[in-house]
C-alpha positions as CSV (number, residue, x, y, z in Angstrom):
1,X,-2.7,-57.3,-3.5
2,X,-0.8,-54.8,-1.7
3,X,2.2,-55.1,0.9
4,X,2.5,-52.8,3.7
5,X,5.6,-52.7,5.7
6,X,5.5,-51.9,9.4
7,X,8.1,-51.1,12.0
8,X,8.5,-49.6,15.4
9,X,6.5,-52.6,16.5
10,X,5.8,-53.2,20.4
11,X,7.0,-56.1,22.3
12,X,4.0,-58.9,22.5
13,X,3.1,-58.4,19.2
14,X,3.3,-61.3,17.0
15,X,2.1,-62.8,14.1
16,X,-1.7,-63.5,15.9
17,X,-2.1,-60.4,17.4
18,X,-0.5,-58.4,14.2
19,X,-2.9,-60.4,11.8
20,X,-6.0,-60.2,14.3
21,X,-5.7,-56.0,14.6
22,X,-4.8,-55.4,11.0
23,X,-7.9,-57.8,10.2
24,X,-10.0,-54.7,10.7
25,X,-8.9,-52.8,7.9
26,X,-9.6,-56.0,5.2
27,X,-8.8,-58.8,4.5
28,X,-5.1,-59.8,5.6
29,X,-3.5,-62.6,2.8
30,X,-0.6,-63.2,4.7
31,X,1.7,-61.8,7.6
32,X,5.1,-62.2,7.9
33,X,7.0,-61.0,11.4
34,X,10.7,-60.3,11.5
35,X,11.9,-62.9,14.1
36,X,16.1,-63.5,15.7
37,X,17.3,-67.0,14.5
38,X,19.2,-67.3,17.9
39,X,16.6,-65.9,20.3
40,X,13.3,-66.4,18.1
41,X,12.2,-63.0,19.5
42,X,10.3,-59.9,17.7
43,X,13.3,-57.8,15.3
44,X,10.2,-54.9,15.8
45,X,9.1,-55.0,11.6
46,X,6.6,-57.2,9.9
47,X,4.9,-57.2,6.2
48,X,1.8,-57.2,5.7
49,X,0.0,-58.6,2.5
50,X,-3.8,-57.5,2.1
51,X,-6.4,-58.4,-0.4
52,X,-6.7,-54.8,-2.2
53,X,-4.4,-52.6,-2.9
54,X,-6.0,-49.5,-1.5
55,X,-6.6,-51.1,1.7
56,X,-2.9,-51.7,2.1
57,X,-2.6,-47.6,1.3
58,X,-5.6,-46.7,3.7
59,X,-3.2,-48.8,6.6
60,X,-0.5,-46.6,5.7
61,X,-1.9,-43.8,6.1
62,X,-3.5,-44.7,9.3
63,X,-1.2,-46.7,11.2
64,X,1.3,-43.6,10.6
65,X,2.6,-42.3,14.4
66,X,0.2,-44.7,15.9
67,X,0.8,-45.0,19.7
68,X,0.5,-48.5,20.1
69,X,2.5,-50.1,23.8
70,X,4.1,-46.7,24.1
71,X,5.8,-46.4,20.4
72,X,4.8,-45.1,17.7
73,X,4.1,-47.2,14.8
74,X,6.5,-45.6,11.8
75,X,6.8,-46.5,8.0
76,X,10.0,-47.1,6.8
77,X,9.3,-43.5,4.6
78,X,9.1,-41.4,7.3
79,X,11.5,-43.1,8.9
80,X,14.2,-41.9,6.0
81,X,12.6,-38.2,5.6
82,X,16.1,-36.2,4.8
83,X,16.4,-32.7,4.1
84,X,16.0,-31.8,0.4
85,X,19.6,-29.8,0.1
86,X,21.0,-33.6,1.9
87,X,19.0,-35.8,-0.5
88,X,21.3,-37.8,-2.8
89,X,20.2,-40.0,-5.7
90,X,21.4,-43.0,-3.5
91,X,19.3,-42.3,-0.9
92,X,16.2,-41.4,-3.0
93,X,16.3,-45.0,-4.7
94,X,16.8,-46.5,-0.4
95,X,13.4,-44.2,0.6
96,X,12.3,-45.6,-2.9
97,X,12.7,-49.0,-2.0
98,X,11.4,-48.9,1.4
99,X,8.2,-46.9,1.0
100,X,5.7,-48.4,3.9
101,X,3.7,-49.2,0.7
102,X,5.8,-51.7,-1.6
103,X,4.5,-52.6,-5.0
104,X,3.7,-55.7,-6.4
105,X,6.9,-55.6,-8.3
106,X,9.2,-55.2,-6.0
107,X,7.9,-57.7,-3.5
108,X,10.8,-60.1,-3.4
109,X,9.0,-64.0,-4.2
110,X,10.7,-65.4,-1.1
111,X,8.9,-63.2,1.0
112,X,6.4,-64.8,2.9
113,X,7.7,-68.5,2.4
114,X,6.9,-69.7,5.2
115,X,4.6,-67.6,7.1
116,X,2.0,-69.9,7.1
117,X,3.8,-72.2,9.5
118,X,4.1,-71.9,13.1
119,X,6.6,-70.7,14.5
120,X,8.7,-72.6,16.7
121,X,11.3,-71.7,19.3
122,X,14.6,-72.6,18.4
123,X,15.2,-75.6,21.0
124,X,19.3,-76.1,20.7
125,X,19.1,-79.7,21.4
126,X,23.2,-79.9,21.8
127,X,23.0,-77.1,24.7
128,X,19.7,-78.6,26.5
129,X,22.2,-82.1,26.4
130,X,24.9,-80.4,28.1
131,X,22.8,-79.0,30.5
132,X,20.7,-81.6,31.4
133,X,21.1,-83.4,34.7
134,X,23.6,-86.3,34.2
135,X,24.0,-90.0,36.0
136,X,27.2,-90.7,37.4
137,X,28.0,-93.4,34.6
138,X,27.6,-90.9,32.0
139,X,29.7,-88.3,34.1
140,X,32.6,-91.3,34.0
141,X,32.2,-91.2,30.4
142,X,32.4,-87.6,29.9
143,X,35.2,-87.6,32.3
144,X,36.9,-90.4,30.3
145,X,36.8,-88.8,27.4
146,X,38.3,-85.3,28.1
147,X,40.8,-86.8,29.6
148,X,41.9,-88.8,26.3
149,X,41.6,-86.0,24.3
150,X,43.9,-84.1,26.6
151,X,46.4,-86.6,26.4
152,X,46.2,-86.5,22.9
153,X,47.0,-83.1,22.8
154,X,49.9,-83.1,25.0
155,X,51.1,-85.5,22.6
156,X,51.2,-83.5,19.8
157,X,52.1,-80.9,21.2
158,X,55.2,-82.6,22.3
159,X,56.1,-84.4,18.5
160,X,56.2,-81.2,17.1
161,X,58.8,-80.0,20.1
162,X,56.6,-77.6,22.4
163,X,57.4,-78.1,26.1
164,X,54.1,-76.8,27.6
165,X,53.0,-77.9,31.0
166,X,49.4,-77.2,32.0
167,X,47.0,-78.3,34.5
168,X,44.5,-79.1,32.5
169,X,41.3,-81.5,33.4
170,X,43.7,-84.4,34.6
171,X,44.3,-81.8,37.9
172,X,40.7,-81.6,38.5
173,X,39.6,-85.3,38.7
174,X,39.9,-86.1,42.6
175,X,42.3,-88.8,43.5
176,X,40.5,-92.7,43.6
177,X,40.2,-93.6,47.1
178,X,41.3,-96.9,48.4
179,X,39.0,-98.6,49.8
180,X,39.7,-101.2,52.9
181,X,36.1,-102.9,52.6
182,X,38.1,-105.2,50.3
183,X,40.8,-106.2,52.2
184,X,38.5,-106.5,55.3
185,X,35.7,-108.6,53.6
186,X,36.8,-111.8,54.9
187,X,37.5,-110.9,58.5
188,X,36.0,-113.7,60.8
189,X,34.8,-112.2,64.0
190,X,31.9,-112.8,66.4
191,X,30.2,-110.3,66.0
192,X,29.8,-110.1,62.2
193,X,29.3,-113.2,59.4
194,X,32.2,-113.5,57.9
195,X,32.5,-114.0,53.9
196,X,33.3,-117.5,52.9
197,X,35.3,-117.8,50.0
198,X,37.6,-120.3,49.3
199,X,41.3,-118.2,50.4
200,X,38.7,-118.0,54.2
201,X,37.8,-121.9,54.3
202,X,41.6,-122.7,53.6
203,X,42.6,-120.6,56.1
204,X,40.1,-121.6,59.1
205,X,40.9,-125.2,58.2
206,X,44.8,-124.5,59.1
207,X,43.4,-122.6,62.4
208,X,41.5,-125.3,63.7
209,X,42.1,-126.9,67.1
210,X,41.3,-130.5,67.7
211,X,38.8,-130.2,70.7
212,X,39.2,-134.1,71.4
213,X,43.2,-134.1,72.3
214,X,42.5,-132.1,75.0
215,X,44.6,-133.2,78.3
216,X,41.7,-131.6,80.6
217,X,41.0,-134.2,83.8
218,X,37.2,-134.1,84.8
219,X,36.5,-135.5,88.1
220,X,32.7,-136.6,88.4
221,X,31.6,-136.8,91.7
222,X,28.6,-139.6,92.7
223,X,25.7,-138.1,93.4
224,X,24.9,-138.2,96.8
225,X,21.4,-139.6,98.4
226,X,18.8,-136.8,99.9
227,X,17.7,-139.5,102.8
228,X,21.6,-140.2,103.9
229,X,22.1,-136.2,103.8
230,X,19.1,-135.9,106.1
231,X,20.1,-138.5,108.4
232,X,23.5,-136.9,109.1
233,X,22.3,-134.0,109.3
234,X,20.2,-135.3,112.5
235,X,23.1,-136.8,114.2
236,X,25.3,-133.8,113.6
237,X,22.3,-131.9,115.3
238,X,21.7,-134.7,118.5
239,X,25.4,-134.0,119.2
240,X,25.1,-130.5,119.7
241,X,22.4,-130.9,122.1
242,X,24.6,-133.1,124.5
């Protein structure tokens, strides 16, 4: 088999696309695409294993200057061209090493370990945490704990003799307001239903006014008859006609 190695790549070209176009040419073994551990984009080089050896030379050739996206596709051997008066033996053994076709002795065995596998994005589970949307209980906890391990810190740094005054997150946590719904709870009035607790029942007990020792006089009048009302009525009338 032979190993081709390919730079000046295009961005949008991964290992599919890479292994689908170079597919043309023969038979492709395996691919493996230069990816960023941080980012998991394209580094712009791949390898490329084929089948035959002189299908790996024929691609090459070929893919040599290739526009391809608006680069052109260059070997790592044209890539280090120098001047022959500039050529050192250093550099001959570097253009050596990195001809665009690298033989089967020189391919390093931990090459393409892993190129079989998909690739996945890294995800950076701790940073999706932090930035995830959080209830206000875990906020309190959060909170809570920065604020311990401030104080622990201005503790040491006051054992070993460091008088440093700082802000820190203790200035940014708002003051607690105090709220009068408490106190007001067990309020009796008319318009609302007061709270009963036991401190309320004591209290309306000692409040209470005995209705029955009341010194009010009531006068009750006897009803009066409607044929007696009628009848003076008549007389008082007669009279005012004489």
């Amino acid at each position: 088999p032979g190993v081709v190695y390919v730079s000046h790549l295009p961005l949008g070209l991964f290992e599919p696309q890479l292994k689908s176009y170079f597919g043309q040419f023969g038979k492709v073994l395996r691919l493996r695409l230069s990816r960023s551990k941080k980012t998991g984009g394209s580094k712009g080089y791949a390898f490329v294993e084929f089948d035959c050896d002189e299908v790996a030379k024929i691609v090459a050739e070929t893919m040599n200057n290739y526009l391809m996206g608006e680069r052109l596709i260059k070997p790592a051997k044209q890539l280090l061209a120098l001047n022959p008066a500039q050529e050192s033996e250093f550099k001959k053994k570097v253009q050596e090493a990195k001809k665009h076709v690298i033989p089967p002795e020189k391919v390093h065995e931990k090459l393409f370990v892993g190129s079989q596998r998909q690739f996945k994005k890294p995800k950076y589970p701790a940073v999706a945490r932090y930035n995830k949307t959080h209830t206000p209980e875990q906020i309190a906890k959060m909170t809570d704990k920065l604020l311990r391990k401030e104080s622990k810190l201005r503790k040491r740094l006051a054992a070993h003799g460091i008088n440093y005054e700082f802000p820190g997150f203790a200035a940014q946590v708002p003051p607690k307001k105090k709220s009068s719904d408490a106190v007001n709870a067990s309020t009796c009035s008319e318009d609302t239903t007061p709270v009963c607790t036991p401190s309320l029942l004591e209290r309306r007990k000692s409040m209470v006014v005995d209705d029955d020792a009341d010194d009010e006089i009531v006068v009750k009048m006897p009803a009066v008859e409607r044929d007696e009302e009628d009848a003076a009525e008549e007389e008082s009338d007669s009279e005012d006609d004489d």
